[in-house]
C-alpha positions in Angstrom: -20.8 43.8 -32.3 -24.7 43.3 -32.1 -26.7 42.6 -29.2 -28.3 39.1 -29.9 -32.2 39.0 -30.7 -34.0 36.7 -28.4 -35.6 34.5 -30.3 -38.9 32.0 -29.4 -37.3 27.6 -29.5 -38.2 24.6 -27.5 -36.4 22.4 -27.1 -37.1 20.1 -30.0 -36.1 23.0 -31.8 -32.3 22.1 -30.2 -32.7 18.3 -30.9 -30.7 16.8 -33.9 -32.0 13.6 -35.7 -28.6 11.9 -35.3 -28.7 9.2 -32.7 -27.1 9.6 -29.5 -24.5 7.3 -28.8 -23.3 7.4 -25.6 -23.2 4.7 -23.1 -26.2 4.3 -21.5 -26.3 5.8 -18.3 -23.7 8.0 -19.3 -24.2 11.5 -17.5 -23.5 13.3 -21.0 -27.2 12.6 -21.9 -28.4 14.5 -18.9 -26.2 17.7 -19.5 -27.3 17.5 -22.9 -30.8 17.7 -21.9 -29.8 20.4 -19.8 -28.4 22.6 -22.1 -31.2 22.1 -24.9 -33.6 23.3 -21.8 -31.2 26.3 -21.2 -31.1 27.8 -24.8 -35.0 28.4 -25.4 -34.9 30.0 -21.9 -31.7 32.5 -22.7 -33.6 33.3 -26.1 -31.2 31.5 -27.8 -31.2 31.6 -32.2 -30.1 28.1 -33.4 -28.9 30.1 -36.5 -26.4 31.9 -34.2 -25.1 29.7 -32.3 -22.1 27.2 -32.5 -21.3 24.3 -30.5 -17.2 23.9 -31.0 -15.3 20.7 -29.4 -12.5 18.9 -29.0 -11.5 15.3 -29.2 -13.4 12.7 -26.3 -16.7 11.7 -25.5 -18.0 15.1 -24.5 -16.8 16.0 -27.8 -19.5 14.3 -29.7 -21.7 17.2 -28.2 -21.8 19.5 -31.7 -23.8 16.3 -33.5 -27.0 16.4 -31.3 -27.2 20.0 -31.3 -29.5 21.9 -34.2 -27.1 24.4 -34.6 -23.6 25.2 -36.4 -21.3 22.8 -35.1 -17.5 22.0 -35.2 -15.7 18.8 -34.4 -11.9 20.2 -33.9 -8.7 17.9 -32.9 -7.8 17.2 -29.8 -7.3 19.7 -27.3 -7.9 22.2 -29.4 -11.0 24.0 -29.8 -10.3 26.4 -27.6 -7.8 28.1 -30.4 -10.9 27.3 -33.1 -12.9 28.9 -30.8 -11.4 32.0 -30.7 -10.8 31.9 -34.2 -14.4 31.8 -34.9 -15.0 34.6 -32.4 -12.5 37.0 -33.9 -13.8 36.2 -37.3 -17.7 36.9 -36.3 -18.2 38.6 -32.7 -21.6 38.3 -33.2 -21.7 34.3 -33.0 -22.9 32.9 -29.6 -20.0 30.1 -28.8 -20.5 27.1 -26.7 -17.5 25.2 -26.1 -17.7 21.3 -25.1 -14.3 19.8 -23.5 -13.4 17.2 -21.1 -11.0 16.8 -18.2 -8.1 14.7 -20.6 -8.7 17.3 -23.7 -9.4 20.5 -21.8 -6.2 20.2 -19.3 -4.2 17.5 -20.5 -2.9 18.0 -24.3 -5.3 21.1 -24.1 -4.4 22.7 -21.0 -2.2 25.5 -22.8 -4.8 26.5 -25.3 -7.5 26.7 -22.3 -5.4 28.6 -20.2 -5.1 31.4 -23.6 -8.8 31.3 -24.2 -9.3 32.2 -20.4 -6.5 35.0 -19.7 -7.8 36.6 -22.5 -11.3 36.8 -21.9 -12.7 35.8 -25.2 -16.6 35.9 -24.7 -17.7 32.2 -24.8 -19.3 29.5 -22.4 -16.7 26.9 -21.8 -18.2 23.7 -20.3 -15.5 21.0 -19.0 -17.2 17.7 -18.3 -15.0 16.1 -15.6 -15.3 12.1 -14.9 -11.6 12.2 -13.9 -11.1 9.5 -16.7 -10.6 8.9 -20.1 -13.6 7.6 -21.2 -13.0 7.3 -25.0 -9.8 6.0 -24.8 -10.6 2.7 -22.8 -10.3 4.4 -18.8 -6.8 5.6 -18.6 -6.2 8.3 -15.8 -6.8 11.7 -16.6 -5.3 14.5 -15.2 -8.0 15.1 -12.4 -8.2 11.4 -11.5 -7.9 10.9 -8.2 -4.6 9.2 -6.3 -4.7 5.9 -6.2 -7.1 5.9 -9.5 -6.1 2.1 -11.0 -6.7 2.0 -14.7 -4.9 0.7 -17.7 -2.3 3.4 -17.4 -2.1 3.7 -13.5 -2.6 -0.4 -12.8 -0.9 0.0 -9.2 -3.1 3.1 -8.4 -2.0 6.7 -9.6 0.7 8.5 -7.4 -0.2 11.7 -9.7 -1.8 14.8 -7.4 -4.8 15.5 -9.3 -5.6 19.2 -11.6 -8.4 20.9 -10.0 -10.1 23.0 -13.1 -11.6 25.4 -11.6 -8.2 26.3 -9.7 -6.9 26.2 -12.9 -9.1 28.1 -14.4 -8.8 31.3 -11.8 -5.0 31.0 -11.9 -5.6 31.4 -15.5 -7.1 35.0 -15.1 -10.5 33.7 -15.5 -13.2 36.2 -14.7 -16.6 33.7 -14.4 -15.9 30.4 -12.7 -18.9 27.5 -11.8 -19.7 24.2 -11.1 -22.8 22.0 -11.5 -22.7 18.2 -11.9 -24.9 16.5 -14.8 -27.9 15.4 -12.8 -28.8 18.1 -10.9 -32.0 20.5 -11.3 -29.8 23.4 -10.6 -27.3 23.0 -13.8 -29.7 24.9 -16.4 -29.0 27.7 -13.8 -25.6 27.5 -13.8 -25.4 27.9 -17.7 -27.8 30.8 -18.0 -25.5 32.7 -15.3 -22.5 31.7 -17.3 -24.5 32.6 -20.6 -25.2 36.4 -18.8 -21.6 36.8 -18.4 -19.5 38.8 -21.0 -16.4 37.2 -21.2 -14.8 33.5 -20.8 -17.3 31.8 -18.6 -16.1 28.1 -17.3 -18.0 26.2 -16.2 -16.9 22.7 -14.7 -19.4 20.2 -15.0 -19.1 16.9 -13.1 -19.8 13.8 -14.8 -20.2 10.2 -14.4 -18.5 7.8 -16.5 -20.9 4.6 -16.3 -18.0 2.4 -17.6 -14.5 3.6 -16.2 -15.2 5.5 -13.1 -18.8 4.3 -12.0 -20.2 6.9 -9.2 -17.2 8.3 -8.4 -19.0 12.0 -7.3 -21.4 9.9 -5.3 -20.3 11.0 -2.1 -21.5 14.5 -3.3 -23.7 13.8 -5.8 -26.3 11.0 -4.6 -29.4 12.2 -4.2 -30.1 10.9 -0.7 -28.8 13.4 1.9 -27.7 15.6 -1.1 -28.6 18.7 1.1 -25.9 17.8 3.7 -23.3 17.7 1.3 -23.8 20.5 -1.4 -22.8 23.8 -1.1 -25.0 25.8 -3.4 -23.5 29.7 -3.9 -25.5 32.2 -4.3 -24.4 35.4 -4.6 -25.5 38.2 -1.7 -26.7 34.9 0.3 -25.2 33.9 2.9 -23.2 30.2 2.5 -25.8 27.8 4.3 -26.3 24.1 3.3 -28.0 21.4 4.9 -31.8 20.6 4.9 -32.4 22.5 7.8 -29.7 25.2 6.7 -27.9 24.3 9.8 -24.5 23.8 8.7 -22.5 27.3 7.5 -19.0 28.3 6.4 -17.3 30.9 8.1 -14.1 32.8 7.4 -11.0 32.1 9.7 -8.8 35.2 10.4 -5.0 34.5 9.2 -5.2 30.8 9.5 -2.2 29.9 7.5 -2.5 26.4 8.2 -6.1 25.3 7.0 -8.0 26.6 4.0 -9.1 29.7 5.8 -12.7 28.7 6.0 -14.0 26.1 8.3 -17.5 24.6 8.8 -19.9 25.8 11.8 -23.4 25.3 13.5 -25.7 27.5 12.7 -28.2 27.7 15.6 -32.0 28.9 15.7 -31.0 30.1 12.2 -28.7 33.0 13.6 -26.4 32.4 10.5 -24.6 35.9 11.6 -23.8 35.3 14.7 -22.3 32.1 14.0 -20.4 34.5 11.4 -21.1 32.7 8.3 -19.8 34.2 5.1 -21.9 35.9 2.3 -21.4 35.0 -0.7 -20.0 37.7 -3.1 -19.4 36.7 -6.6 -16.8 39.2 -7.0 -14.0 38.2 -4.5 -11.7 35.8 -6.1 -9.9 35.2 -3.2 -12.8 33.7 -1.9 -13.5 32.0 -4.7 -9.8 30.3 -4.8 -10.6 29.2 -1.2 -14.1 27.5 -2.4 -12.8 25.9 -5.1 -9.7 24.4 -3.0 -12.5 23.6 -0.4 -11.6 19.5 0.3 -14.4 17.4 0.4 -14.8 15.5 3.6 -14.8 18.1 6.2 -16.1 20.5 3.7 -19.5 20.2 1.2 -18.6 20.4 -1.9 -19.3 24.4 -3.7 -21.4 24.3 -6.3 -22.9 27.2 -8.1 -21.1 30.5 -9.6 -17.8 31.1 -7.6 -16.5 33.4 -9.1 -18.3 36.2 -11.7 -16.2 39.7 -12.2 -16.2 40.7 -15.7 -13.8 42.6 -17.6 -13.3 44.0 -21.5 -13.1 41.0 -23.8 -10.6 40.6 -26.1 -12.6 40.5 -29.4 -13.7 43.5 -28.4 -10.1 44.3 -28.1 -8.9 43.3 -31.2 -11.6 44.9 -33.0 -10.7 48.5 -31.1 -7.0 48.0 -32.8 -8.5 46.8 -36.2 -10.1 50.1 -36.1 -7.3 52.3 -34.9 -5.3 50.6 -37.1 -6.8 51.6 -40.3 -8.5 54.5 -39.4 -8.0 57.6 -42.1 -6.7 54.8 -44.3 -8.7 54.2 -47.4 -8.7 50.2 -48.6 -6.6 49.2 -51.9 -5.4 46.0 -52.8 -3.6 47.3 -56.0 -1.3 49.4 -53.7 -1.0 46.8 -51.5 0.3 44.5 -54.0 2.0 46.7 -55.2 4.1 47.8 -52.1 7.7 47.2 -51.3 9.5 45.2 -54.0 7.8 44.2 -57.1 8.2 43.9 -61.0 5.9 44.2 -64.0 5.8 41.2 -66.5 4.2 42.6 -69.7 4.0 39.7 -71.6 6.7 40.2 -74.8 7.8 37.2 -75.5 11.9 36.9 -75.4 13.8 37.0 -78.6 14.7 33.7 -79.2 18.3 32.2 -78.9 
């Protein structure tokens, strides 16, 4: 495998000339927008670079991108994915799913792609509906979600993905939402990371599920409620960074973390955590973290990496046919066979 050569783009470079048909208002514009603002930064090469989906409305993502593109079935491009990367290591592979395709009839090919650490950026748009099909719930709709499928209000307990995703034996694990100025940074840490990098991506659904991540995600008082990690910082939020979250000692009732005041800006002696990329124990307890008496964690929660497995595979490719010279005639040949020699039979 080759390290990729940065390349010079803009980002008309990453723009299609299909129309994009979305909804308008749809928050898929703006992480499309995102991402064709990330690749020129990352040195990204359109001509090495493939944009593989599922089946929903993130899914359309491959057609508005200038690169190699595939349009799989539902649920899953993850197992295309990984296809492609075995077949051609040296591809740079973008996946696009949702929150119905990625955990619902997808969820076992996404847990596979992550536990085995094939190096790609996975990003899961989550409006906790299902957009394409006419607003049934998805499997991270909320309880109480009405919709076509749930009229009386869901009773289901809703997936959290990037729970999921660490359970899965994920080894880089983020959030951003699709409006924020912060996202572009998000993908170009998930980009840097050698492995399976997931990246959950909040979304609003203009149609079925109208500002559901408001309470987070408006932009008025937007400091009070957003957690942004960085790692070797210490976890401070607010406008004034007077708000912290701190670690509780063998607290097996709550989440083990709890909010506290950070005065004159003493952020240690209120005994506010630093953020370290590297502990996924932490990282289970930020992405658990519920919204309310918590902000909500945004950022990189989780970033350790680890051998891939293309790079595994191609190790025992190599083993395997090392001092062995190539020959399809033997191969053929091998085990049972017979020779027809073309006589024609004597006739009866």
């Amino acid at each position: 495998m080759n390290a990729p050569v940065k390349i010079e783009t803009s980002l008309k470079d990453w723009e299609t000339d299909q129309e994009v048909r979305w909804c308008p208002g749809c928050g898929d514009y703006a992480i499309l927008k995102a991402v064709q603002r990330t690749l020129p930064q990352i040195g990204a090469d359109p001509a090495n670079t493939v944009f593989i989906s599922g089946i929903g409305c993130s899914s359309r993502f491959p057609y508005y991108m200038e690169t190699y593109g595939f349009h799989t079935i539902h649920g899953r491009a993850p197992a295309v994915a990984t296809g492609v990367k075995l077949a051609n290591p040296d591809l740079d592979i973008w996946l696009v799913t949702g929150d119905g395709d990625g955990l619902s009839i997808g969820g076992n090919h996404m847990m596979h792609v992550l536990r085995r650490n094939v190096d790609m950026q996975i990003m899961l748009f989550n409006n906790e509906i299902y957009g394409l099909t006419k607003g049934q719930a998805s499997p991270t709709s909320r309880e109480g979600t009405r919709s076509p499928s749930s009229p009386l209000g869901s009773v289901d307990h809703p997936a959290n993905p990037c729970a999921f995703a660490l359970g899965s034996g994920a080894r880089f694990v983020a959030r951003g939402f699709d409006v924020s100025k912060k996202l572009p940074e998000v993908l170009i840490a998930a980009h840097a990371h050698k492995g399976a990098a997931f990246i959950e991506i909040f979304q609003n659904c203009i149609v079925y599920n109208k500002d559901v991540f408001d309470d987070f995600a408006a932009p008025k008082g937007a400091e009070e409620r957003q957690l942004w990690l960085e790692n070797g910082e210490p976890m401070l939020f607010g406008s004034e960074k007077t708000g912290g979250v701190r670690g509780l000692a063998l607290d097996p009732a709550g989440p083990g973390l709890n909010v506290v005041t950070v005065e004159a800006g003493d952020w240690q002696a209120a005994g506010v955590l630093v953020h370290d990329v590297t502990n996924r124990a932490i990282a289970h307890m930020l992405a658990e973290l519920p919204f309310g008496p918590f902000p909500m964690a945004l950022g990189v929660l989780y970033d350790d990496p680890r051998p891939t497995f293309e790079a595994a595979v191609a190790e025992e490719r190599r083993r395997a046919s090392e001092g062995k010279v190539a020959s399809l005639a033997k191969l053929l040949a091998k085990g049972q066979t017979w020779t027809v020699d073309g006589t024609a039979p004597d006739p009866i």
